[in-house]
LUMKE-766880 format. One line per 10 residues: number of its first residue (from 1); their letters; for each residue x, y, z of N, C-alpha, C. Coordinates in Angstrom, 2 decimals, padded with zeros to 5 digits. Layout:
% LUMKE-766880
NUM) A) X,Y,Z,X,Y,Z,X,Y,Z ~ ...;
***
This chain:
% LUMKE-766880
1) XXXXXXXXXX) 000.83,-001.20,000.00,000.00,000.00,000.00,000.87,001.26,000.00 ~ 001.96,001.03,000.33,003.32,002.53,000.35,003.35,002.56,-000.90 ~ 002.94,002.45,-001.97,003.44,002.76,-003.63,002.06,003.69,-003.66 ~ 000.91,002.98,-003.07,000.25,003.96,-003.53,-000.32,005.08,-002.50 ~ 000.72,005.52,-001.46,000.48,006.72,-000.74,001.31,007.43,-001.57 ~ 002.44,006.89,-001.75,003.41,007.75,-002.39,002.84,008.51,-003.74 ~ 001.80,007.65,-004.81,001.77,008.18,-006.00,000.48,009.47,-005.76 ~ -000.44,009.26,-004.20,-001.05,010.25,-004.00,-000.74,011.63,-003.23 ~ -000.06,011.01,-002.23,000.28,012.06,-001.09,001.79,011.80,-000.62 ~ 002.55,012.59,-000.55,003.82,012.75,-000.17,003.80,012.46,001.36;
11) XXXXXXXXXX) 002.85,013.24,001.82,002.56,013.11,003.56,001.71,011.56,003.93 ~ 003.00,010.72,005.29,001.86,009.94,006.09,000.87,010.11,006.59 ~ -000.42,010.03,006.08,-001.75,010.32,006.93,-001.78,009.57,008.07 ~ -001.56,009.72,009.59,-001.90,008.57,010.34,-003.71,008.26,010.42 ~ -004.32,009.24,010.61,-005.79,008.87,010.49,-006.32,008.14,009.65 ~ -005.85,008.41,008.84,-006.07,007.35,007.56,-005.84,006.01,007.54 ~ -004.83,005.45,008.09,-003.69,004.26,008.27,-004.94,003.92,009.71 ~ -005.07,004.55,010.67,-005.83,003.62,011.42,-007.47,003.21,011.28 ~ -007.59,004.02,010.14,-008.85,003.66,009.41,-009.47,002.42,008.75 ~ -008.23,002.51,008.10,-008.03,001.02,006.91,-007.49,-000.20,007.57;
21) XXXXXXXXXX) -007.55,000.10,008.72,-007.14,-001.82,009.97,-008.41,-001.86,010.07 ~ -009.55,-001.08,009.79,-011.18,-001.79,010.85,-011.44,-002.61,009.88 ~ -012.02,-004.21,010.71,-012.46,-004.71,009.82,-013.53,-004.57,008.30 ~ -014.31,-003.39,008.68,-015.21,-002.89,007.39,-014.09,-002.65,006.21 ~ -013.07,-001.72,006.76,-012.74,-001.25,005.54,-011.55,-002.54,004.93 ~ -010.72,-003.42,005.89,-010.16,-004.49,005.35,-011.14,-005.82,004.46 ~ -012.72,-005.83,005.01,-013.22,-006.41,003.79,-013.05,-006.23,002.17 ~ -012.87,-004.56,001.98,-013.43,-004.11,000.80,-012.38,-004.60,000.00 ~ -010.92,-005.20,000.41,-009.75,-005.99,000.19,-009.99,-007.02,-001.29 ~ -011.44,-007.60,-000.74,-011.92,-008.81,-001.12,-012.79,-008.51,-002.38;
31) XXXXXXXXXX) -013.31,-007.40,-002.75,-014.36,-006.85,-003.33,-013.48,-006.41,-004.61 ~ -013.69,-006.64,-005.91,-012.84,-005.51,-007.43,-014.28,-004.56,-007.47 ~ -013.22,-003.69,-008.07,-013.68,-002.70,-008.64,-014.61,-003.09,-010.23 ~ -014.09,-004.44,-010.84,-014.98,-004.35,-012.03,-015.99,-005.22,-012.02 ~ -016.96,-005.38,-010.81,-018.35,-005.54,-010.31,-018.34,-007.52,-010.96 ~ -017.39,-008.12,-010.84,-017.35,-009.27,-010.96,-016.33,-009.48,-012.08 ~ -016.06,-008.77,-012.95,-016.18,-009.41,-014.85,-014.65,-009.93,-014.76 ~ -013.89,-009.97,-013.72,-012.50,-010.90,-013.67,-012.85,-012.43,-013.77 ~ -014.17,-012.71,-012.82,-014.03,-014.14,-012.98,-015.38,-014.76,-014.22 ~ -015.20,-014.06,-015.25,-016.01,-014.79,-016.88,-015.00,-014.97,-017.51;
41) XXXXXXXXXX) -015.58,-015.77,-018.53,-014.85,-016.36,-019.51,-014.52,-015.69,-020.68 ~ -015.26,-014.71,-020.87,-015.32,-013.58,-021.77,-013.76,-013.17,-022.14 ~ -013.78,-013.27,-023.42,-012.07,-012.75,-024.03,-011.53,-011.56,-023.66 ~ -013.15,-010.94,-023.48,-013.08,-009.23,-023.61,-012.61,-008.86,-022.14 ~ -012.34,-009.24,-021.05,-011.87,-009.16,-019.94,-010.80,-010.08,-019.39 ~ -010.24,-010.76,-020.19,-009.15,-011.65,-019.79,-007.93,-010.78,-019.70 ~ -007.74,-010.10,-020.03,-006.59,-009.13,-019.19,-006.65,-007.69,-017.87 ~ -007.84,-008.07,-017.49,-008.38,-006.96,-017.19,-007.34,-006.78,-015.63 ~ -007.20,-005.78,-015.19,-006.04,-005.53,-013.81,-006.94,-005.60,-012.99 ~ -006.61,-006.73,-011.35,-007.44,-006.75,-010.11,-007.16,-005.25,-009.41;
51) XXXXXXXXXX) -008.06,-004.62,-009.63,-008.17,-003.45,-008.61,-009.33,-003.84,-007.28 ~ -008.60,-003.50,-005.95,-010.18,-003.86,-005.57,-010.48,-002.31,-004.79 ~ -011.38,-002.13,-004.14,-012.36,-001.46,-003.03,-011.44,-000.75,-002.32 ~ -010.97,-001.45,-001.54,-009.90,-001.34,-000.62,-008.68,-000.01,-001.54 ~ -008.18,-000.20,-002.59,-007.39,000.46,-002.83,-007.73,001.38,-003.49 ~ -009.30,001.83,-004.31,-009.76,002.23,-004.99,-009.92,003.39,-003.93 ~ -010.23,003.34,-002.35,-011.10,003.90,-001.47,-009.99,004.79,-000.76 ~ -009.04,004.24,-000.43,-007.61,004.86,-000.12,-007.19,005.80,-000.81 ~ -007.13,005.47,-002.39,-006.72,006.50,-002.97,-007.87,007.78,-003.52 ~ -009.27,007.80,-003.21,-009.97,008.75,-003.18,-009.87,009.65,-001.78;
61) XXXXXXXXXX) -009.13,008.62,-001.25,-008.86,009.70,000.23,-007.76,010.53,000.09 ~ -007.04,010.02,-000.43,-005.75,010.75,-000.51,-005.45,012.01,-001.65 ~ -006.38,011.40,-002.30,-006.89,012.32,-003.16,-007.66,013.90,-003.12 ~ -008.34,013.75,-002.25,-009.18,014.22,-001.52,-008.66,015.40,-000.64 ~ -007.38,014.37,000.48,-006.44,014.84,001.32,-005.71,016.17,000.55 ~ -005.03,015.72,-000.68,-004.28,016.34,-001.45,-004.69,017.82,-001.90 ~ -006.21,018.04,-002.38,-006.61,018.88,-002.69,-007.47,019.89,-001.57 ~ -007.60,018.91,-000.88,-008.78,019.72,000.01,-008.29,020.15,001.73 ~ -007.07,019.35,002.04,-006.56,019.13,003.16,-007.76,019.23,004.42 ~ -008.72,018.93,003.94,-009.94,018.58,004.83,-010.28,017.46,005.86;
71) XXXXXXXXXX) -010.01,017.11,007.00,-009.98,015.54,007.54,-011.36,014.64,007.40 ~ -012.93,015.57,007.63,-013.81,015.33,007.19,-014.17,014.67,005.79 ~ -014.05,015.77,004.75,-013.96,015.13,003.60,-013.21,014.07,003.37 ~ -011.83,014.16,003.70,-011.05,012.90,003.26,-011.62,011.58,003.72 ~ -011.98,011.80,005.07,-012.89,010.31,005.64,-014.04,009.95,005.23 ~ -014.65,010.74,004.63,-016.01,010.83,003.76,-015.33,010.04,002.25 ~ -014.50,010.41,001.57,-013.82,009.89,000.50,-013.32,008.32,000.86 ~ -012.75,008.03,001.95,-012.42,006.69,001.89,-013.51,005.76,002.50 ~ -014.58,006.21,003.26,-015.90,005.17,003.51,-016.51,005.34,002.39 ~ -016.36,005.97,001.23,-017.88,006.06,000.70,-018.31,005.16,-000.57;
81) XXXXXXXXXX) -017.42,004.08,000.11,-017.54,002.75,-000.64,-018.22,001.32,000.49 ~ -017.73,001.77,001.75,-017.34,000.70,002.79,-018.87,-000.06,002.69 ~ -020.23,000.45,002.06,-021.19,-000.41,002.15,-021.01,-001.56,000.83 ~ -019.94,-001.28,000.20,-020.23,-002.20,-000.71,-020.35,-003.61,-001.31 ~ -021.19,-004.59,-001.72,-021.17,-005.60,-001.69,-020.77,-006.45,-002.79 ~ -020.27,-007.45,-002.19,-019.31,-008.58,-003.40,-020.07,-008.25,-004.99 ~ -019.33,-008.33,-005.77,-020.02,-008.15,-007.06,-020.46,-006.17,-007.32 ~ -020.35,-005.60,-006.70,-020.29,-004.34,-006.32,-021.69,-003.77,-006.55 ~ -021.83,-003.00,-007.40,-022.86,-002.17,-008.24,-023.77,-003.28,-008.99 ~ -023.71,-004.54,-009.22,-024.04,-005.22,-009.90,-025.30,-005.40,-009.45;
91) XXXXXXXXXX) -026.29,-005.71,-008.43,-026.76,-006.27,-007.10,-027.62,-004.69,-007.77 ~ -026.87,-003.87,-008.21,-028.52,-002.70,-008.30,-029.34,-002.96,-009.53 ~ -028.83,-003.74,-010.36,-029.57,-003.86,-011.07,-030.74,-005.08,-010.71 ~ -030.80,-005.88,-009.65,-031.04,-006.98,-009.43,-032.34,-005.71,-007.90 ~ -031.96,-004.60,-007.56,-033.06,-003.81,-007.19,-033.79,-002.98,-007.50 ~ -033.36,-003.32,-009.41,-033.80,-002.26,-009.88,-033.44,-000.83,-009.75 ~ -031.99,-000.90,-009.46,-031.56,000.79,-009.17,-030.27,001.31,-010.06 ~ -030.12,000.47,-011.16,-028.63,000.63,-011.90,-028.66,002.04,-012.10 ~ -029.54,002.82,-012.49,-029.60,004.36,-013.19,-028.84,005.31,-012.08 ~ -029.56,004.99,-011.00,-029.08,005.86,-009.56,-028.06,005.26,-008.55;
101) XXXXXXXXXX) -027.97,003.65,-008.88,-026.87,002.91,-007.67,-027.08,003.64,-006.56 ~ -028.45,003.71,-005.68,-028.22,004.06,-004.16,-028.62,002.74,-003.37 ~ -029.07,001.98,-003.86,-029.26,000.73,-002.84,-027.98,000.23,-002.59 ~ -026.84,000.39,-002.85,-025.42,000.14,-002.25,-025.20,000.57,-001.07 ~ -025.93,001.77,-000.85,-025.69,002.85,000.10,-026.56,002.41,001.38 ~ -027.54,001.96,001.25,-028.45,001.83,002.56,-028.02,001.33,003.49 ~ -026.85,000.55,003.72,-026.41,000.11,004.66,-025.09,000.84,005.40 ~ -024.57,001.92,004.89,-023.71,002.48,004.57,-023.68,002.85,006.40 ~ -024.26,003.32,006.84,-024.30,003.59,008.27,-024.31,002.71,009.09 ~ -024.96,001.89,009.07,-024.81,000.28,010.08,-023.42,-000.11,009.68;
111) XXXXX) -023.02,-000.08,008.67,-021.21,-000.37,008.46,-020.65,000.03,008.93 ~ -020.51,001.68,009.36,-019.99,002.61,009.53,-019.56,002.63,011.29 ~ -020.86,002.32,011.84,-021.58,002.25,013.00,-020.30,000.95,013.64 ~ -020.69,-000.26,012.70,-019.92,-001.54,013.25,-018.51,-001.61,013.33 ~ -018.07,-000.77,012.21,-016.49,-000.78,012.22,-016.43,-002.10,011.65;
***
């Protein structure tokens, strides 16, 4: 994960670093970013790079950090994935919400809440 503080932020965030040990946010570890399509058979994704949650979420914080030097925002930037579930965004279409993706979100506070 030091390659990619470095390519966002020059500065150690410690708030940040004790953020990403709670178990919520070490799930998102487990979770890609491309809402399943690593594990098809499909040609059209056979090279595709494992990004997951976890690193996707870090670096919107740092991101965040970088421009805004805000501690609020930045922690707002790295949860504002932490409700998300295996297969990601996929699951809204299955609630009928692909257009808006907020049924990802409803749980977003009981996550938050549990650590």
């Amino acid at each position: 994960m030091n390659n990619l503080w470095k390519i966002y932020e020059k500065e150690h965030l410690e708030f940040i670093n004790s953020l990403i040990h709670v178990p919520s946010m070490q799930r998102l570890k487990d979770i890609g970013m491309n809402c399943g399509v690593e594990y098809t058979a499909f040609d059209f994704f056979s090279n595709i790079v494992p990004y997951s949650r976890y690193q996707h979420s870090i670096g919107v914080a740092l991101i965040v950090y970088h421009f805004t030097h805000d501690l609020r925002q930045t922690v707002a930037g790295l949860l504002h994935d932490i409700a998300t579930p295996v297969f990601a965004h996929t699951i809204d279409f299955y609630h009928q919400d692909h257009l808006k993706q907020e049924s990802t979100e409803l749980d977003m506070k009981k996550v938050i809440e549990q650590k």
